[in-house]
N, C-alpha and C positions, 0 to 999 in steps of 0.2 A: 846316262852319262854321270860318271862322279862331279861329284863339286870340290873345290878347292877350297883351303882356309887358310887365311894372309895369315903369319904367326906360328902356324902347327907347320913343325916340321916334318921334310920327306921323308917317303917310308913308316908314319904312324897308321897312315889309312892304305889298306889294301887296293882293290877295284873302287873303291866308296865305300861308303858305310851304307846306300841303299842303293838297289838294283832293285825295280819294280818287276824284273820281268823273271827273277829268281823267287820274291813271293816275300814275305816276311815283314809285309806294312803292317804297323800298329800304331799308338799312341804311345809315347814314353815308353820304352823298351821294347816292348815285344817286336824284336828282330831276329831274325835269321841266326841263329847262334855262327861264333867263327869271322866270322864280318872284319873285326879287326886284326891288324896284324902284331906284334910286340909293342908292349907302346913305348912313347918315346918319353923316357920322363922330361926331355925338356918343357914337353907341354906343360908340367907343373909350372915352370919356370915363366909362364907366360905374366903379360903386365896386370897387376893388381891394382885393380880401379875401385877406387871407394863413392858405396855413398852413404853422405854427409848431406847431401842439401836439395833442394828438387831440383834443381838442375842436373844432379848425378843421377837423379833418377830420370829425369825429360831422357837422357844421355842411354839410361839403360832400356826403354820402352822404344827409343828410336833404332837401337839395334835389332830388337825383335818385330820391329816394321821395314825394316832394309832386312832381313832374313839374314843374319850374319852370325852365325855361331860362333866363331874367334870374338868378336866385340861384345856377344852377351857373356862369354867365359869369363873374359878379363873383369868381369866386375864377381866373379864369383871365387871361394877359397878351392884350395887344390882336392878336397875331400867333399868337395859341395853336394847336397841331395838333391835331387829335383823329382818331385812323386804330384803325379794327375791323381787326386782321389777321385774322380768322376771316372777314370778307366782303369782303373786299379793297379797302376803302376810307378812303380819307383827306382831313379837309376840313384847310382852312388860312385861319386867320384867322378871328374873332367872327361873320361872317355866314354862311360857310360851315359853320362849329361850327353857329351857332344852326340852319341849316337840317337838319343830322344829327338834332342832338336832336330838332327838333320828327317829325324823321323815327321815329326811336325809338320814341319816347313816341305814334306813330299805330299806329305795324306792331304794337309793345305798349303796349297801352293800360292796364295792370291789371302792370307792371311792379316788380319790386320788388329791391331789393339788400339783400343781411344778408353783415354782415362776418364772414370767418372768423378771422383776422389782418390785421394791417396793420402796415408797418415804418417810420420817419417818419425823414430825415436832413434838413437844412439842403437839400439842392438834390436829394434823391429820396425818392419816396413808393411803395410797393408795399401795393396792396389787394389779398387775397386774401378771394372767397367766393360766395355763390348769387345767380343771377339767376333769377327765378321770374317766370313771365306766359305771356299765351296768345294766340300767334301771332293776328291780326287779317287779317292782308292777306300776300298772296305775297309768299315772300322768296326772293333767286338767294341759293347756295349752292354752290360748286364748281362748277359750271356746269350746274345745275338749276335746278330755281326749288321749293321747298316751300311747300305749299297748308296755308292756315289749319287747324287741326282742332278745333279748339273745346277742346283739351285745354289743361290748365295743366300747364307742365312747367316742371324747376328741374334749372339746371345750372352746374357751376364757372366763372367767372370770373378771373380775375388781369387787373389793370389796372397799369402801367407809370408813374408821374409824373417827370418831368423839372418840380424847380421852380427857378426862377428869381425872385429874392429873397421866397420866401414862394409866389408867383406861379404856377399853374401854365401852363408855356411847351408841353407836349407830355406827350399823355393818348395810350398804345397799350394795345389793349386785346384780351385771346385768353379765348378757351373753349373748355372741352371740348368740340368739334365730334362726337365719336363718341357720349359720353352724349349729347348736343343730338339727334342724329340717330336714333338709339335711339328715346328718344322722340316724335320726331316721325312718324319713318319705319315703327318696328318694327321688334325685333331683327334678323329678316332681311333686310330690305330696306338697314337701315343696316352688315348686316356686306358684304353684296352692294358696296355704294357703298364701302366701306374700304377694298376689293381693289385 
């Protein structure tokens, strides 16, 4: 079933931008080609939320624990990047963002961020802390692909902001790919794959 988003107007998303049973789950991009329909530039036009202070940031991390793609947009520019270096992917631009997230928030569905630090300057943001949830759908990985396990696993994150007056212009984002693998894999299977 598509999801809706308060803000993006009718007729930007076709059936959804993910249909699991079409095939095309990944991390940050790797979808289905075709997915979207024309887009609506008013999506550019969506509200630009700044931040300025940790509360803009409390503001942006609470979006991405209520799973809401319209409210993580609004705090980003209409050209924004968002690239997983841990899955080697990079969208560019509000539609190709919103199709990562909604990618996301399928593969983890029960996804959660807790901050450990966070560092806030005029034009960079540095979040440091846990991502917890429980793999849903197969993910490529180094050049495997890891199978759902039903486990809830939690592991470091660091996220990279580039802002741009308030704005964020470019979201990179790493994790502990060894702890991640650990748990997904099994100590020895994940010290095997580290070799």
């Amino acid at each position: 079933m598509a999801r809706q988003f308060p803000g993006i107007g009718p007729g930007l998303l076709t059936s959804g931008v993910i249909d699991p049973r079409k095939g095309g789950i990944g991390c940050c991009g790797a979808l289905e080609p075709g997915r979207l329909a024309t887009p609506n530039r008013k999506m550019v036009a969506m509200n630009l939320r700044k931040i300025r202070t940790e509360a803009d940031a409390a503001a942006y991390l609470e979006a991405w624990n209520r799973h809401d793609p319209a409210g993580i947009l609004d705090f980003h520019t209409p050209d924004t990047i968002f690239t997983s270096a841990a899955f080697g992917r990079r969208a560019a631009g509000r539609l190709e963002v919103l199709q990562s997230l909604e990618t996301v928030f399928t593969v983890w569905p029960d996804l959660k961020l807790s901050r450990r630090r966070q560092h806030l300057s005029a034009t960079l943001m540095v979040f440091e802390g846990i991502l917890e949830g429980t793999l849903m759908h197969p993910l490529p990985l180094d050049g495997e692909v890891l199978q759902p396990s039903g486990r809830k696993v939690a592991f470091e994150v660091v996220d990279i902001f580039t802002l741009e007056d308030g704005s964020i212009r470019e979201k990179i984002t790493y994790i502990d790919k060894l702890s991640y693998r650990r748990q997904m894999l099994g100590d020895e299977a994940a010290a095997r794959a580290a070799e």
